[in-house]
PASEBA-1860 file (N, C-alpha, C; in nm, 3 decimals):
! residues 90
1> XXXXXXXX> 0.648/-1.499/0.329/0.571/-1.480/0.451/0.563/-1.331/0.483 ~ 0.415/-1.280/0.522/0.426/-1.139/0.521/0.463/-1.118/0.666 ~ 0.444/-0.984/0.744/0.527/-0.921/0.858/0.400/-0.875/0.927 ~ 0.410/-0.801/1.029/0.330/-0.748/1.063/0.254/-0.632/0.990 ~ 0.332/-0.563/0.967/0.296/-0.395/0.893/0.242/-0.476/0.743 ~ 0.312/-0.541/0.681/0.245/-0.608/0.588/0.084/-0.649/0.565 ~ 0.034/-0.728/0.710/-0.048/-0.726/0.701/-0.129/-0.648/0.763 ~ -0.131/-0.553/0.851/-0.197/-0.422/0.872/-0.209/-0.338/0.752
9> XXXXXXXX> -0.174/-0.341/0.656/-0.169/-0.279/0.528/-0.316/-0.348/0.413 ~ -0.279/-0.490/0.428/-0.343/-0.568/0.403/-0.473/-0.539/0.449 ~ -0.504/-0.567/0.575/-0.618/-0.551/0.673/-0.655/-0.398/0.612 ~ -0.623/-0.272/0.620/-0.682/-0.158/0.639/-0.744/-0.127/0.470 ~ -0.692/-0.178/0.388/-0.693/-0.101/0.290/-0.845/-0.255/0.208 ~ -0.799/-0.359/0.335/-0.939/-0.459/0.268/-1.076/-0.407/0.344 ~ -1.040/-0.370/0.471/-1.143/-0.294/0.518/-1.191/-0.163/0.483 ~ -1.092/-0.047/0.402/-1.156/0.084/0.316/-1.201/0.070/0.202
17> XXXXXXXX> -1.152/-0.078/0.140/-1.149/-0.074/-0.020/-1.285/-0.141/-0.073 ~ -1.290/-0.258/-0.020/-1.348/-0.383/-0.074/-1.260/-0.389/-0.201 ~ -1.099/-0.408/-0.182/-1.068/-0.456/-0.335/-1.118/-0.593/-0.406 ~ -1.109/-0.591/-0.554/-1.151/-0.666/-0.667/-0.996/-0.769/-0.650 ~ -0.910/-0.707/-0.631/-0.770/-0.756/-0.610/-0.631/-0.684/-0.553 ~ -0.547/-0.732/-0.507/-0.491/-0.674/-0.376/-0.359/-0.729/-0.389 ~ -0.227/-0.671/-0.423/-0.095/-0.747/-0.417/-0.028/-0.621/-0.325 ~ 0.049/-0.676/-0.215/0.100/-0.635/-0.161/0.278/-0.678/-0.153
25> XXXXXXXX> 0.368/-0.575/-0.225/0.488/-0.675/-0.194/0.582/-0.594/-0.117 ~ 0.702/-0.661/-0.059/0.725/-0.577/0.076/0.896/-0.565/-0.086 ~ 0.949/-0.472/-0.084/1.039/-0.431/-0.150/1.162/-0.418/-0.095 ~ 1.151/-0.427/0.064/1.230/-0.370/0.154/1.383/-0.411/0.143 ~ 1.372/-0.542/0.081/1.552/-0.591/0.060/1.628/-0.549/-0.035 ~ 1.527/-0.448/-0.083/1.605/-0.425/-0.258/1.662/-0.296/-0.159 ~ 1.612/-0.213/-0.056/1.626/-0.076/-0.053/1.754/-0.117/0.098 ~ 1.813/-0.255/0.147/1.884/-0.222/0.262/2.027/-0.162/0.251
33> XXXXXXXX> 1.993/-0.114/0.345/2.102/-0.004/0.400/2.119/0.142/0.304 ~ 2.012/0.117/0.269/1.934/0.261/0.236/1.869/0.397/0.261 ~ 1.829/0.468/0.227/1.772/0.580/0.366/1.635/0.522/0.403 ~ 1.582/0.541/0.523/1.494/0.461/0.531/1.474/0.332/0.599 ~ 1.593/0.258/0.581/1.574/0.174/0.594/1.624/0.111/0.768 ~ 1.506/0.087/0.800/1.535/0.087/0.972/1.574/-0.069/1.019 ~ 1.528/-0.161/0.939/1.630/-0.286/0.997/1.493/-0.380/0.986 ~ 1.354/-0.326/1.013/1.243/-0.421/1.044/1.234/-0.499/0.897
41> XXXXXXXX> 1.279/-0.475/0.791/1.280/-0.566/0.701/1.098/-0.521/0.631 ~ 1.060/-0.455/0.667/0.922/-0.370/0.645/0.911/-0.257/0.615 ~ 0.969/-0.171/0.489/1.041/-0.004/0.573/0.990/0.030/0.443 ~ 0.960/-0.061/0.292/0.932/-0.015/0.182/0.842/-0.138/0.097 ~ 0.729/-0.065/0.035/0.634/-0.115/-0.042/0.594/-0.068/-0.110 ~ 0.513/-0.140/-0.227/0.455/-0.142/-0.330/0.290/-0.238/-0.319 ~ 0.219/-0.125/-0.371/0.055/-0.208/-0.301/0.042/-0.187/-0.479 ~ -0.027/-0.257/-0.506/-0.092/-0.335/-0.624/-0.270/-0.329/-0.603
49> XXXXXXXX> -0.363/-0.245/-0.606/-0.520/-0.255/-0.575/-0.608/-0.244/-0.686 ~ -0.665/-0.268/-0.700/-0.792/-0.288/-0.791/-0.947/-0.257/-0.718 ~ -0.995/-0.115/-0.741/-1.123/-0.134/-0.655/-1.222/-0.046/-0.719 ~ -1.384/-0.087/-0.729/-1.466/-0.031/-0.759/-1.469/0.070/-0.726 ~ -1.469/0.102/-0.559/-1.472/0.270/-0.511/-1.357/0.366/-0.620 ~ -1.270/0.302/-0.677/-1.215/0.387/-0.792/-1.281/0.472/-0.910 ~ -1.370/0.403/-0.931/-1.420/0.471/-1.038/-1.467/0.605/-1.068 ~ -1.377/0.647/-1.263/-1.422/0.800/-1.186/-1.337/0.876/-1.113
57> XXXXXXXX> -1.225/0.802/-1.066/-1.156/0.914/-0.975/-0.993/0.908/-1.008 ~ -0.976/1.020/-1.019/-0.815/1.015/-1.090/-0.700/0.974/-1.013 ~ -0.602/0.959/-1.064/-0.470/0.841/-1.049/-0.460/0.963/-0.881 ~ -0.457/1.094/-0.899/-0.445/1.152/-0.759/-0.523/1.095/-0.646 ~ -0.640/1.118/-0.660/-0.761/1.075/-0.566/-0.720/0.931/-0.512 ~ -0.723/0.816/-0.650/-0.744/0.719/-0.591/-0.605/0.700/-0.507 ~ -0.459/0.755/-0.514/-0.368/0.722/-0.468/-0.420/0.825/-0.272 ~ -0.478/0.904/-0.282/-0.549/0.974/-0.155/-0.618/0.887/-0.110
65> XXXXXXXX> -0.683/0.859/-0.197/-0.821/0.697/-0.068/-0.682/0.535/0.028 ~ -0.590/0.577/-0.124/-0.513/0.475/-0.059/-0.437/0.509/0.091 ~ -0.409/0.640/0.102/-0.325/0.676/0.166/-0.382/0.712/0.271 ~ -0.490/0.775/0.298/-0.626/0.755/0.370/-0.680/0.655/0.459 ~ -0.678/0.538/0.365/-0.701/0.396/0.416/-0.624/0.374/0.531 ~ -0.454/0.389/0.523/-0.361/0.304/0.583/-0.324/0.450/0.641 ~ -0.396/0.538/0.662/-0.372/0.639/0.790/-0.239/0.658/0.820 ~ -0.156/0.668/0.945/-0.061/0.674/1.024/0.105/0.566/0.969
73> XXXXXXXX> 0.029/0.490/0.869/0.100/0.387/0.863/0.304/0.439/0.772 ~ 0.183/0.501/0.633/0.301/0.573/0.543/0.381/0.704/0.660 ~ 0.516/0.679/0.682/0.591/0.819/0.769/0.625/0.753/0.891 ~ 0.524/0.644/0.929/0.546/0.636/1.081/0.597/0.515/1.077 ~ 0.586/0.382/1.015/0.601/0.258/0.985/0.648/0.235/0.844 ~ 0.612/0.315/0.751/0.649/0.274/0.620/0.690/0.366/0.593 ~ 0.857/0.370/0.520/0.942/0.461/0.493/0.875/0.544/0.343 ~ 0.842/0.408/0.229/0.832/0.442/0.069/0.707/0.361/0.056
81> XXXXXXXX> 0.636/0.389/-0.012/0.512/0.353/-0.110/0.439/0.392/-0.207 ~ 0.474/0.281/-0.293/0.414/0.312/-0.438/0.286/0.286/-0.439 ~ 0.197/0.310/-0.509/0.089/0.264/-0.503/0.048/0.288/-0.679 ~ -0.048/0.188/-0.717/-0.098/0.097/-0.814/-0.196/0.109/-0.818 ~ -0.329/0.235/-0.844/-0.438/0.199/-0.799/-0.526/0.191/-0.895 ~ -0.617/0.052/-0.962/-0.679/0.109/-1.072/-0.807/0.050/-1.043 ~ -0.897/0.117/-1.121/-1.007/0.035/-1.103/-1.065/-0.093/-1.172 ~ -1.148/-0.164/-1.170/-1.163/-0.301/-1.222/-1.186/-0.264/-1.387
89> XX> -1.151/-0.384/-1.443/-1.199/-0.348/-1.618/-1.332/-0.366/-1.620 ~ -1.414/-0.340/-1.720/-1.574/-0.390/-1.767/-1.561/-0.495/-1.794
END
């Protein structure tokens, strides 16, 4: 079951992206009592995206559109995030 920030993550990045496909997993139990880790059980992720607006644009960029997307979220709400960003195959 996702969390709140989970799915605000969800929400922002389906509303910048139009992803092809979208895994969002919350990592946060692997990292408790970790730095970071504030107790909401939401503090670390790994986004998984797949999106046309990728194309063409390098592993930097597209990890910038990601980070872009979800604004305020990474620093203020989310401690760690990996991000996955590729574009669709042919």
């Amino acid at each position: 079951m996702s969390g709140p920030v989970q799915r605000e993550i969800e929400t922002r990045l389906k509303e910048a992206l139009d992803p092809t496909h979208l895994e969002i997993v919350n990592d946060s139990a692997t990292h408790s009592g970790h730095a970071g880790d504030d107790g909401s059980g939401e503090s670390h992720f790994t986004v998984i995206v797949e999106a046309k607006a990728f194309a063409g644009k390098s592993r930097l960029e597209r990890q910038r559109m990601v980070n872009a997307a979800l604004g305020d979220l990474p620093g203020e709400r989310v401690h760690a995030l990996a991000i996955k960003a590729s574009e669709p195959a042919a």
